[in-house]
ZADO-1210 file (C-alpha; in nm, 4 decimals, padded with zeros to 6 digits):
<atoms>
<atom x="01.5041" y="-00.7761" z="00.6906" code="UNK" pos="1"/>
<atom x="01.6647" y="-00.4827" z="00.8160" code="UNK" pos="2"/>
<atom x="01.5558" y="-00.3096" z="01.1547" code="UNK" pos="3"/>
<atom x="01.3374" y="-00.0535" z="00.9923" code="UNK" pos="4"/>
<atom x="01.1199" y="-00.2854" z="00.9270" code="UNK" pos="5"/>
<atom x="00.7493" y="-00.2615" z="01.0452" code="UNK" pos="6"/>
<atom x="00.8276" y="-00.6058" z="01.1752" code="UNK" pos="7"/>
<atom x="01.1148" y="-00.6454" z="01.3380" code="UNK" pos="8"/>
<atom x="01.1097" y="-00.7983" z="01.6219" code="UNK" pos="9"/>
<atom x="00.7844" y="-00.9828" z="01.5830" code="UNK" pos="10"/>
<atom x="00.7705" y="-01.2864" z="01.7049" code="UNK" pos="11"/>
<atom x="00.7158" y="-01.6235" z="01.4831" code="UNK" pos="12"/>
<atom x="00.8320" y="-01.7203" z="01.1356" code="UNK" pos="13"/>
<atom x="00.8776" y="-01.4187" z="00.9348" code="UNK" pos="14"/>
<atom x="00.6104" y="-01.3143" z="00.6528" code="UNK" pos="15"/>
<atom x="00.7550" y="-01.4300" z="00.2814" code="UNK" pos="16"/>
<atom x="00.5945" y="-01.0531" z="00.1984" code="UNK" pos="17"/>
<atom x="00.8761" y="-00.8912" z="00.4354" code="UNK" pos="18"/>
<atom x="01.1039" y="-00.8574" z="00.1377" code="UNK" pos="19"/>
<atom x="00.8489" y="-00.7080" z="-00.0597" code="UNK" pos="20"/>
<atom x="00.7520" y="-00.4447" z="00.2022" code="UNK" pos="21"/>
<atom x="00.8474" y="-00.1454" z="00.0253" code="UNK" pos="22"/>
<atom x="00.6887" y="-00.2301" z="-00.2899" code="UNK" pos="23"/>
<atom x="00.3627" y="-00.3228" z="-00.1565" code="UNK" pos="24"/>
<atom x="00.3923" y="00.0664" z="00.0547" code="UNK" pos="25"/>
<atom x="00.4473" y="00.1955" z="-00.2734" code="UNK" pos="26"/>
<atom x="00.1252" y="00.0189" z="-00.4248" code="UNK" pos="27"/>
<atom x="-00.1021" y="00.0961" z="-00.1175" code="UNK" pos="28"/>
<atom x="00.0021" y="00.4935" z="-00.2107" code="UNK" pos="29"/>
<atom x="-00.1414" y="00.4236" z="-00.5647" code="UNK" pos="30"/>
<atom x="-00.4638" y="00.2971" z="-00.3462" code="UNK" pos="31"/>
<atom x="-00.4306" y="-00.1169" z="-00.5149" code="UNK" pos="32"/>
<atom x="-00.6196" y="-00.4206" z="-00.3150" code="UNK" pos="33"/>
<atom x="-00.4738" y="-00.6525" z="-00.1017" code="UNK" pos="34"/>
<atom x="-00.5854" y="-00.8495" z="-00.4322" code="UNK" pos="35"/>
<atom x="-00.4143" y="-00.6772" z="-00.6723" code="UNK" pos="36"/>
<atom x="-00.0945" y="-00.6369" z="-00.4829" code="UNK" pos="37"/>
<atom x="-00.0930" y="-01.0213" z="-00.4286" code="UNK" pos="38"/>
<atom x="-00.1514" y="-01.0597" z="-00.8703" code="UNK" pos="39"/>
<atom x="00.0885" y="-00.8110" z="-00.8975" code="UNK" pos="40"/>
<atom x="00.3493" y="-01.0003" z="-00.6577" code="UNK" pos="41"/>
<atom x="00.3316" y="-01.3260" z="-00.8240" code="UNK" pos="42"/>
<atom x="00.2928" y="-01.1998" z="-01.1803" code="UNK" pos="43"/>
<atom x="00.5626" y="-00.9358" z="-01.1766" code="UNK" pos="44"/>
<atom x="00.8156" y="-01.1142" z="-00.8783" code="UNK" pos="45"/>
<atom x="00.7979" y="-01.4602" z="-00.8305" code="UNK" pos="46"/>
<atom x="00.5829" y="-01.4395" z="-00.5167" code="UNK" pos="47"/>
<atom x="00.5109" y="-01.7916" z="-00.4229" code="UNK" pos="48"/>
<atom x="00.2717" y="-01.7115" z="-00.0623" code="UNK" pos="49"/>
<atom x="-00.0564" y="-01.7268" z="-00.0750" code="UNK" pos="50"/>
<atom x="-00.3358" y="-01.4351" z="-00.0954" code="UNK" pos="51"/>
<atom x="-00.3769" y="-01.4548" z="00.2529" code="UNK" pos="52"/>
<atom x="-00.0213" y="-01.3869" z="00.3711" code="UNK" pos="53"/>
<atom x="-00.0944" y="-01.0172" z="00.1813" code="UNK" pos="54"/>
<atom x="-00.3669" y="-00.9534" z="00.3208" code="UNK" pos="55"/>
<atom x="-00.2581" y="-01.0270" z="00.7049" code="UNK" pos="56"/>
<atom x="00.0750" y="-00.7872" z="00.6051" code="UNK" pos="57"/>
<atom x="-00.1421" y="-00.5104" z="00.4303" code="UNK" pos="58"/>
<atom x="-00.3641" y="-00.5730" z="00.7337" code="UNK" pos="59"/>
<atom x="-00.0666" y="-00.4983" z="00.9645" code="UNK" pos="60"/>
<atom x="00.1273" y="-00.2016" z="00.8123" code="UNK" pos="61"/>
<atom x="-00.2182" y="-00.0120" z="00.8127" code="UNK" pos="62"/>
<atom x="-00.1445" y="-00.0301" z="01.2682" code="UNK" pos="63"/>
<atom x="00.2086" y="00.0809" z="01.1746" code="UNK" pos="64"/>
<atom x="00.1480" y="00.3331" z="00.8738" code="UNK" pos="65"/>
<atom x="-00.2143" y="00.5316" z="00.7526" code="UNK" pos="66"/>
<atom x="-00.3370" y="00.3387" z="00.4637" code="UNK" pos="67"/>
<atom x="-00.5790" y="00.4838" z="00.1843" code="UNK" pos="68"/>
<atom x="-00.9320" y="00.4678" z="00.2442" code="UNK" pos="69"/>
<atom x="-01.1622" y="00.3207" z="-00.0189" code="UNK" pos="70"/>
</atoms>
């Protein structure tokens, strides 16, 4: 992932969601779940993580980025 990513540099095995990071931004603006972004992922894109994985990104761009308040 390129440099600008909220996670570069992080230590560990990189999140499958990295390459997705933009479009799940871009659904957190239209105020979807971690839930729905995760349907959305593997209906729409082939995403083949788990639920979980989501959540703990959406869980860390909020430290990096304001997320919408429900």
């Amino acid at each position: 992932m390129a440099a600008s990513s909220a996670f570069a540099g992080k230590p560990g095995r990189p999140s499958e969601c990295e390459r997705f990071e933009s479009l799940i931004l871009e659904k957190l603006q239209q105020e979807l779940s971690a839930q729905r972004i995760y349907q959305d992922l593997s209906a729409e894109h082939g995403f083949t993580g788990s639920y979980d994985s989501v959540k703990r990104f959406v869980r860390r761009l909020g430290r990096k980025r304001e997320l919408p308040i429900h």
